[in-house]
C-alpha positions in Angstrom: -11.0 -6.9 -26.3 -10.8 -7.3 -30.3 -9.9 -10.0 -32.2 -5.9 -9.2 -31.7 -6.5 -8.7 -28.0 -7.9 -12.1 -27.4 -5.1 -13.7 -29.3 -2.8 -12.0 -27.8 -4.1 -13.1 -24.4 -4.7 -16.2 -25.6 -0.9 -17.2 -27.3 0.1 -15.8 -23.7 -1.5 -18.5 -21.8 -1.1 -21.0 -24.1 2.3 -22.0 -23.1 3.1 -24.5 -19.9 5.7 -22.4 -18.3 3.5 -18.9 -18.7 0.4 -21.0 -17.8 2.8 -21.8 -14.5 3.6 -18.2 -14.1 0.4 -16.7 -13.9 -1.2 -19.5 -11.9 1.6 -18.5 -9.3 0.8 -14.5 -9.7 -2.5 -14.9 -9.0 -1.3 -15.4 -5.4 0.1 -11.8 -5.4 2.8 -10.3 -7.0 6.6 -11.5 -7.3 10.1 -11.1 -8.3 12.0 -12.7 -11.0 14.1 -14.6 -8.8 11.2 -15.8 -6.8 9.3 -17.3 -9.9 12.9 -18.7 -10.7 12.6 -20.8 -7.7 9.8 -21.5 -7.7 9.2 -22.9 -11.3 12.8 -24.5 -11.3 13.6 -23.0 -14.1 16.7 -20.4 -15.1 16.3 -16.7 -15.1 16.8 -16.0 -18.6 14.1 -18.6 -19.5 11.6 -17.0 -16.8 12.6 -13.4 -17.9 11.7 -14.2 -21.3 8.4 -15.3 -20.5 7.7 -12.7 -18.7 8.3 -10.8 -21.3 5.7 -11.9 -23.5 3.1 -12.2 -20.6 3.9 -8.1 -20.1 3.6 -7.4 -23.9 0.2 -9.3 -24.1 -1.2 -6.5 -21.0 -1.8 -10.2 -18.7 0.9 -8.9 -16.3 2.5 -5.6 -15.1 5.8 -4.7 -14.4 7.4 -2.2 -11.8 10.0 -1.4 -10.3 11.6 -1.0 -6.3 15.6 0.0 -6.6 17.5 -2.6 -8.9 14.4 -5.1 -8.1 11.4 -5.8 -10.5 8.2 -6.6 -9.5 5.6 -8.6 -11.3 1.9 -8.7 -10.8 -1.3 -10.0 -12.8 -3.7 -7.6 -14.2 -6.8 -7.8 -12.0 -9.2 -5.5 -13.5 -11.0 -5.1 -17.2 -11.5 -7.8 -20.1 -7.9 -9.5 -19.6 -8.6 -10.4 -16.0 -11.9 -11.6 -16.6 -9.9 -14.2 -19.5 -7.7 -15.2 -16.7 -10.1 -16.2 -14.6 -12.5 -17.9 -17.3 -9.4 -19.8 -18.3 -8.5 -20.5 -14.5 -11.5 -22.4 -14.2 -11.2 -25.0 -16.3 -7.8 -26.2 -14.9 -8.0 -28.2 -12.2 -7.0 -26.7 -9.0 -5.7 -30.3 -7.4 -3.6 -30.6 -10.8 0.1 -31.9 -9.2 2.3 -29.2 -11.3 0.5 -26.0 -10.4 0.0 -27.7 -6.2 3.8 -28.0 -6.2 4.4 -24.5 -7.8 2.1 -23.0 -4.9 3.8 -25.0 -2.6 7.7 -23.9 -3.4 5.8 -20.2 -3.3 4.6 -20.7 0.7 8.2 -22.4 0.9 9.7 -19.0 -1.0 7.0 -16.4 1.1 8.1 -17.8 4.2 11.7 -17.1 3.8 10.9 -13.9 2.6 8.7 -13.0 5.9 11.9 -13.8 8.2 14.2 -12.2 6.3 11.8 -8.7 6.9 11.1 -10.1 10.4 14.9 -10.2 11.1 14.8 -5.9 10.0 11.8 -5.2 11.9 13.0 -6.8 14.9 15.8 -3.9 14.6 13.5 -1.2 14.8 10.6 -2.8 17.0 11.8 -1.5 20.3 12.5 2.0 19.5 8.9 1.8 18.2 7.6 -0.2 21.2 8.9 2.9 22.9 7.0 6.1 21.1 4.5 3.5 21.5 4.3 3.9 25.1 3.2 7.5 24.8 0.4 7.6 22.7 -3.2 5.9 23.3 -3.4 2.4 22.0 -3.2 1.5 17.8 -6.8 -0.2 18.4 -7.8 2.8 19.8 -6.2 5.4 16.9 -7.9 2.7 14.4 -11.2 2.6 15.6 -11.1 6.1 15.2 -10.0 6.1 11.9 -12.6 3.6 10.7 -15.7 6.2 12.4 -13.9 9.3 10.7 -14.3 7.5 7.1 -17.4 5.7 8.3 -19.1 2.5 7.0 -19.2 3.3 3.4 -16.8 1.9 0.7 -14.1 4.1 0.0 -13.1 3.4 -3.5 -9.2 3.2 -4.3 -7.2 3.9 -1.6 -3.5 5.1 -1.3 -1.4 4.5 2.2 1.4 7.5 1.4 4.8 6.1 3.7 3.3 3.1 4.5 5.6 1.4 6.5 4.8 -2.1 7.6 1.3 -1.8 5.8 -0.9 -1.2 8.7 -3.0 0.9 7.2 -3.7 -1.0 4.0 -4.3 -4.2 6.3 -7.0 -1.7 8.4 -8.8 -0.5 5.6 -8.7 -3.2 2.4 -11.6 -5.1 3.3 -13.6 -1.5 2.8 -11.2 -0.5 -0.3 -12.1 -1.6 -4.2 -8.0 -1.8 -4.4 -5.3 -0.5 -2.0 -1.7 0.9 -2.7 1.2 1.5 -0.4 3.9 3.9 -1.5 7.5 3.6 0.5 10.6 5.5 -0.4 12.5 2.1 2.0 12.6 -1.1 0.0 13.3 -2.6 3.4 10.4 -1.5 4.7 8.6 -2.6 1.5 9.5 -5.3 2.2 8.2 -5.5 5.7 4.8 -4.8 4.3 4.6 -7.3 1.6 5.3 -9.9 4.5 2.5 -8.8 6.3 0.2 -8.6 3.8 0.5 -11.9 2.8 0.9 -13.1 6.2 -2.9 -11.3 6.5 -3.8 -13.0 3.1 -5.1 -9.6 2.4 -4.9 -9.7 -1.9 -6.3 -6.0 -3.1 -2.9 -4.1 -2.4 -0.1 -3.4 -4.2 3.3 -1.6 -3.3 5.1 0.9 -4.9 8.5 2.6 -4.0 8.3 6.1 -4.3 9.0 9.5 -2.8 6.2 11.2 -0.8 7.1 14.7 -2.6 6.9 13.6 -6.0 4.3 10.1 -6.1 4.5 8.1 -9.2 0.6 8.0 -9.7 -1.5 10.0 -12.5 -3.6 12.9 -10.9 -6.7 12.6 -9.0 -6.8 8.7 -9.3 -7.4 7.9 -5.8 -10.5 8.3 -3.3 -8.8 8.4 -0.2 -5.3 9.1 0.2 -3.5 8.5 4.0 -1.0 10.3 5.5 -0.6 8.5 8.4 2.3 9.1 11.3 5.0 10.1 8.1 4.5 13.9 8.4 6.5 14.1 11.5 9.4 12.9 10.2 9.6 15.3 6.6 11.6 18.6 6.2 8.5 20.0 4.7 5.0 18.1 5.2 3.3 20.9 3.7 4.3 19.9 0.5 3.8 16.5 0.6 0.4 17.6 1.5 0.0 19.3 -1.6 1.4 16.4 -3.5 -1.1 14.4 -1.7 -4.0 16.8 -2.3 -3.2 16.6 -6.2 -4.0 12.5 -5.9 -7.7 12.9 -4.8 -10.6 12.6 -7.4 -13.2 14.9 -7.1 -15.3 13.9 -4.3 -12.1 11.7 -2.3 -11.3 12.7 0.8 -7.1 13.1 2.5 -6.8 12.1 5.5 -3.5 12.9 7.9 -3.0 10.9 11.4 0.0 12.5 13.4 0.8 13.8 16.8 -0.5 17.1 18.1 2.0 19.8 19.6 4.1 18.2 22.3 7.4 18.7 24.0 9.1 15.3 23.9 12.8 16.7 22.4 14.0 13.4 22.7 12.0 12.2 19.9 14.2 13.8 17.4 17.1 12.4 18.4 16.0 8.7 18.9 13.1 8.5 16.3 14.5 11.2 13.7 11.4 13.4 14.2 11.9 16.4 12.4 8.4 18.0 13.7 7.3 17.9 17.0 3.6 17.7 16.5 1.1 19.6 14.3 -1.4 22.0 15.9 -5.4 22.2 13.7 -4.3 25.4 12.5 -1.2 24.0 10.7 -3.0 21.3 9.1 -6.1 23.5 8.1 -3.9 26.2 6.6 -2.0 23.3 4.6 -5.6 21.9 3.5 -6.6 25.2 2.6 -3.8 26.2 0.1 -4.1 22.7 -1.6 -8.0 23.8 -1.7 -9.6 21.7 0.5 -11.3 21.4 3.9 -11.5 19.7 7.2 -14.2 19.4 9.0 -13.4 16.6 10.9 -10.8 16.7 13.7 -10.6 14.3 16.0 -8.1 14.2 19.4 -7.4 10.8 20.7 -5.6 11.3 24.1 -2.5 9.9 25.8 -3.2 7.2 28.3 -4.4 9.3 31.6 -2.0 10.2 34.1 1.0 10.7 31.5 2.8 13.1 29.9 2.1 10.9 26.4 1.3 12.3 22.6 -2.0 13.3 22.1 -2.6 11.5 17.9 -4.8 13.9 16.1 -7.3 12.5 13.0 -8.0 14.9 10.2 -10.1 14.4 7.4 -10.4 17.0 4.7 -12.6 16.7 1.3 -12.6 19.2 -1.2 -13.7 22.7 -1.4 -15.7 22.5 -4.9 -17.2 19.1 -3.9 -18.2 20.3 -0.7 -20.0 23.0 -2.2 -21.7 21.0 -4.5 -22.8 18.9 -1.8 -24.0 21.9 0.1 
């Protein structure tokens, strides 16, 4: 930072109620009615604030529907100043202990509230659940498809309740999750703060048109959404467009199967996806897959095979060759 960048900074700290604000953000991101309860203090007052504290680059701003989202920077010269400054306050100090406190209060009511929605869908999902080999199972062989590397910035495409950013942070430099559902948004945040897991971010957003800059991720997931889309090869395409040379897109859905019931309860719109399908959607987005993997329904049933693909691109493969 310059001279004018570390003022800035500086002025934006230098202020008890914006000192409060971001020692509270530094927990994860919030609303402007959650840092109103929390700090005890009236909207317009913690608007204002925040504000200044988005003008001086210390926190970002986005939005989900009518609701606003704020969240610390956490990467370049700005974080690092957050942090330096962070450590000479004293983390027993009674005002900032009682702030975090009110937020656990505040996260907590938020968890039930998406508890109370999920509890609305669980059974359905309990059900489809039935017919497909175990999530442990699906996961494990997610995690030997990527392998034991780092994977860089990842992006969870539909992400639901988060499961996927939960599965994969601790391997990820920084994870997002894009939902078009604030609902289920909100399902997500309660679980990732319920699994302290502090590296992802949400975003709402439509799968056919992402609100992310080009080739800005390293892996991008697709994981049990394409079944449900009028026209998953597009989203493929959109999601092909996100990967930086050298990423990798991975899809996790259900092969061919003839459970017709699935529409009508679940609102699946496709009824599986054969390798072909998904090769000939990686191909026109210029990419390839060569790694497939079947995980089979539990024996002795007439369950949903889940299928793992994981495609890199052509020119990278090529140079790797």
């Amino acid at each position: 930072m310059n001279v004018d960048e570390t003022l800035d900074v500086l002025r934006a700290l230098g202020e008890e109620t914006r000192l409060r604000v971001v020692a509270v953000l530094r927990q994860g991101e919030l609303t402007v009615t959650d840092l109103t309860e929390i700090l005890g203090q009236s909207q317009p007052r913690v608007s204002r604030h925040l504000k200044l504290l988005v003008e001086a680059g210390v926190v970002t701003k986005h939005r989900e529907g009518t609701w606003a989202f704020f969240r610390l920077v956490d990467t370049g010269a700005r974080a690092q100043a957050i942090t330096i400054a962070f450590k000479m306050l004293e983390s027993s100090d009674p005002m900032i202990m009682a702030d975090l406190d009110r937020l656990t209060a505040t996260r907590a009511r938020r968890a039930e509230a998406a508890h109370e929605f999920f509890e609305q869908l669980a059974p359905l999902w309990d059900e489809e659940r039935l017919l497909h080999a175990a999530e442990a199972e699906v996961d494990q062989a997610i995690l030997e498809a990527i392998g034991s590397q780092r994977v860089g910035r990842v992006l969870d495409m539909g992400t639901g309740t988060g499961a996927m950013l939960q599965l994969l942070a601790s391997r990820a430099d920084g994870a997002t999750g894009l939902d078009s559902s604030h609902s289920m948004l909100a399902v997500a945040r309660a679980n990732l703060e319920q699994s302290k897991v502090q590296n992802c971010e949400l975003r709402q957003g439509d799968v056919y048109s992402p609100p992310f800059e080009r080739r800005s991720f390293d892996l991008v997931v697709i994981h049990q959404v394409l079944h449900y889309l009028d026209d998953p090869g597009r989203a493929i395409r959109q999601a092909a467009q996100l990967v930086a040379p050298g990423g990798r897109l991975m899809v996790v859905d259900f092969a061919p199967h003839t459970h017709e019931s699935l529409r009508e309860a679940q609102a699946h719109r496709r009824l599986g996806f054969s390798h072909a399908q998904l090769q000939d959607w990686f191909d026109q987005s210029g990419f390839d897959c060569p790694t497939i993997l079947d995980i089979d329904p539990p024996a002795g049933t007439d369950g949903l095979t889940v299928t793992v693909w994981l495609a890199c691109d052509r020119d990278t493969m090529k140079e790797v060759a």
